[in-house]
C-alpha positions as CSV (number, residue, x, y, z in Angstrom):
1,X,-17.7,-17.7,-12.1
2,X,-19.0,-20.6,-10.0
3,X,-16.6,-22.9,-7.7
4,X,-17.8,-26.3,-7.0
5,X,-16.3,-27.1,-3.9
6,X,-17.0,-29.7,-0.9
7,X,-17.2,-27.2,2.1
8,X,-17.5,-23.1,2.5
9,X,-13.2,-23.3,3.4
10,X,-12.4,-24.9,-0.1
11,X,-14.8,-22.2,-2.1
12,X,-13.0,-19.3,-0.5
13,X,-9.3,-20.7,-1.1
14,X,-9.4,-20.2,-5.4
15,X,-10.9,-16.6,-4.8
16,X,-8.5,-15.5,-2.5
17,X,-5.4,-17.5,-3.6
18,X,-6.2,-15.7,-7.5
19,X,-6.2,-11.9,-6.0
20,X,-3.1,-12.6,-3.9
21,X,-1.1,-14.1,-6.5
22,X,-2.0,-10.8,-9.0
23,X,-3.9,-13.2,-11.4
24,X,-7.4,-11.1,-11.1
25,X,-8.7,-8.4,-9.2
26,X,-11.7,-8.1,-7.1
27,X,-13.3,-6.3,-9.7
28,X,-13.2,-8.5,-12.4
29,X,-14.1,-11.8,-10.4
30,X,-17.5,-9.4,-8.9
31,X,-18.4,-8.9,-12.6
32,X,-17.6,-12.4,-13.8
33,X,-20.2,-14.0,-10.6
34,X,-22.6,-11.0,-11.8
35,X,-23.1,-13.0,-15.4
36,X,-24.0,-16.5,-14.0
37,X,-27.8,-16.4,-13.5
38,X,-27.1,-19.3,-11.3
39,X,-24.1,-20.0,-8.9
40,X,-24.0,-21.9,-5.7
41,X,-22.5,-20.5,-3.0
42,X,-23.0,-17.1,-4.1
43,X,-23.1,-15.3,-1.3
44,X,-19.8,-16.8,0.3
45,X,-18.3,-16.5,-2.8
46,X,-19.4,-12.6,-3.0
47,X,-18.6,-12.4,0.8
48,X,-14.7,-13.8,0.2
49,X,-14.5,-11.1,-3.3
50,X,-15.3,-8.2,-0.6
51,X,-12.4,-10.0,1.7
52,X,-9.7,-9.7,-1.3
53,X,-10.9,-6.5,-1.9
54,X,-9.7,-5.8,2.0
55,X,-6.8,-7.1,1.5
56,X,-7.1,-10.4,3.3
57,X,-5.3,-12.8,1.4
58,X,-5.5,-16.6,3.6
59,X,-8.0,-18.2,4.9
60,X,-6.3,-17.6,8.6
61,X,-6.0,-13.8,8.0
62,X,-9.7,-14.1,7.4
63,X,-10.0,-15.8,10.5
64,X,-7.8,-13.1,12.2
65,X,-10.3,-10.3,11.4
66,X,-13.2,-12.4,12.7
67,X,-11.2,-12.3,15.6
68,X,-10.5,-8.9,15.7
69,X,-14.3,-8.3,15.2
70,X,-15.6,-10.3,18.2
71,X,-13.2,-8.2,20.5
72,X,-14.4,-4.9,18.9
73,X,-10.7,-3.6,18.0
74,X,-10.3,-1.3,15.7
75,X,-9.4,-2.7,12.1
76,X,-5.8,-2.8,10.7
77,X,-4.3,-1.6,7.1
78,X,-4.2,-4.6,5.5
79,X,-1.2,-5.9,3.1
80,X,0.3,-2.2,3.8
81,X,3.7,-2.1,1.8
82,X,6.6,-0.7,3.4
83,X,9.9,0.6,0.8
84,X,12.9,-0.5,2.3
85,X,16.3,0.0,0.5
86,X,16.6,-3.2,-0.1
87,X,13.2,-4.6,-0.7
88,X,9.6,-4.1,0.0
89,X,7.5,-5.6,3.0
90,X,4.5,-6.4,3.1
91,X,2.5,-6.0,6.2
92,X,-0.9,-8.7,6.6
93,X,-2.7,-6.2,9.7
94,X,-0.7,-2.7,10.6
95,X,-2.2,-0.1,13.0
96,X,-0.1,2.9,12.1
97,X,-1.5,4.9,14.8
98,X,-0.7,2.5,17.8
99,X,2.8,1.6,16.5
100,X,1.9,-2.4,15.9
101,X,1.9,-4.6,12.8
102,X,0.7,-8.4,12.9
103,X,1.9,-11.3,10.6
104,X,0.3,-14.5,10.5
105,X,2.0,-17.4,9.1
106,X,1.5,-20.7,7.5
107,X,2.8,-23.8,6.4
108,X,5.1,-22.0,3.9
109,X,6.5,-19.7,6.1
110,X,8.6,-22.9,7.4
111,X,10.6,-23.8,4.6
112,X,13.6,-22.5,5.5
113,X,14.2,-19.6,2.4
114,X,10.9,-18.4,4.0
115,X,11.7,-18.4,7.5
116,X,15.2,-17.1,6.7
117,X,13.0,-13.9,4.8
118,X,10.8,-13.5,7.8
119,X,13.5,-13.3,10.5
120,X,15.1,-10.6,7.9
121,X,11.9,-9.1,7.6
122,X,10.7,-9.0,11.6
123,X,14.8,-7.9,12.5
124,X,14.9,-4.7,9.6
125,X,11.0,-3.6,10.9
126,X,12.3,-3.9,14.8
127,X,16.1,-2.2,13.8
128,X,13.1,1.1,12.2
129,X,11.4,0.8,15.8
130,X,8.3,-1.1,14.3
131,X,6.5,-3.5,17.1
132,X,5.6,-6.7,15.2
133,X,3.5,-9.7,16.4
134,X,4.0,-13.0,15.0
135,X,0.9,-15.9,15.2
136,X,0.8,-18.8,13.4
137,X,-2.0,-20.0,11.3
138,X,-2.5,-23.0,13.6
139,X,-2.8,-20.2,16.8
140,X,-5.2,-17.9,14.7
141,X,-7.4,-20.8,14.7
142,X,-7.2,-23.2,17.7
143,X,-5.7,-20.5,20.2
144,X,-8.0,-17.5,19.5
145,X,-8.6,-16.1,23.0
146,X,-4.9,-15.8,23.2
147,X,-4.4,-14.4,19.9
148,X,-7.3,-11.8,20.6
149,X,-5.5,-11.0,24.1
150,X,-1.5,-10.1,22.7
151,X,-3.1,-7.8,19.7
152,X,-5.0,-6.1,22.0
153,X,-2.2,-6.1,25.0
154,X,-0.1,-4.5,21.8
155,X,-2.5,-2.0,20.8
156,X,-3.3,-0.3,24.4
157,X,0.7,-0.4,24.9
158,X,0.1,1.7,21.5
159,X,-2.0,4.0,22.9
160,X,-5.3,2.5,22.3
C-alpha cells in the first residue's frame, strides 16, 4: 500500500476517507504498508493509519486535535456513538466527563438533507441536556486561536 500523491494533505485523504467509509480497517491497511519494502511517504502514511485508528476521520478533525494538543487539553472520545430511539449519533470529539461534545463540519454538511440532519441532531442532543459546539472546517483551520478558546471556555464550564 503506497499512495502517490502531490502534497502530505492529498496522501492522508484515501487513508482516512477508506476507514471512515467501513471499506478497511486500520489493521489491515498497517499490514498491507508493512509488505512494500519501499513506499514513499511512509511515515505520514503510518502516522494518518494511527489517526483512523483514533477515530479521526477528516482532514480538519485532524487538524482539530493538533489544536487541542498545542493548548494541552485533555483528549476527547472520538466518533463516540450515541443510541437514540430513533437513530444513532455520532459524535467527532466528546468529553463525557465535562458534559461537552464538538462537531466539526464540512462542505457536505451544507447540502441541505445534511444540514436538515444536523440541526435534528444538535436539537435531540441539547433536548438530553448534551452541550454541543459546532466549528466549521474552514474555522478549524483559519480561525484556530478561536477555536482553541470556545472548547476550552466549554470544558472549564464542565468542570475542567
Amino acid at each position: 500500500m503506497c499512495i502517490h500523491a502531490e502534497s502530505s494533505k492529498a496522501a492522508r485523504v484515501p487513508v482516512l476517507a477508506v476507514v471512515q467509509q467501513a471499506l478497511t480497517v486500520p489493521e489491515k491497511l498497517r499490514a498491507a504498508l508493512a509488505r512494500r519494502s519501499t513506499c514513499s511517504r511512509r511515515a505520514l502514511i503510518a502516522e494518518t493509519i494511527d489517526d483512523a485508528e483514533g477515530g479521526i476521520h477528516s482532514l480538519p478533525e485532524r487538524e482539530f486535535a493538533r489544536i487541542l494538543r498545542r493548548r494541552r487539553l485533555p483528549a476527547p472520545a472520538r466518533q463516540r456513538r450515541l443510541r437514540r430511539p430513533d437513530g444513532r449519533y455520532y459524535l467527532d470529539a466528546d468529553w463525557d466527563a465535562y458534559d461537552l461534545s464538538v462537531e466539526i463540519h464540512g462542505l457536505p454538511h451544507l447540502e441541505i438533507r445534511n444540514w436538515d440532519a444536523d440541526l435534528d441532531r444538535h436539537n435531540e442532543l441539547s433536548i438530553d441536556g448534551r452541550r454541543l459546539l459546532q466549528f466549521a472546517s474552514y474555522a478549524v483551520r483559519h480561525h484556530q486561536d478561536r477555536v482553541a478558546d470556545q472548547v476550552e471556555r466549554g470544558l472549564r464550564r464542565g468542570g475542567l
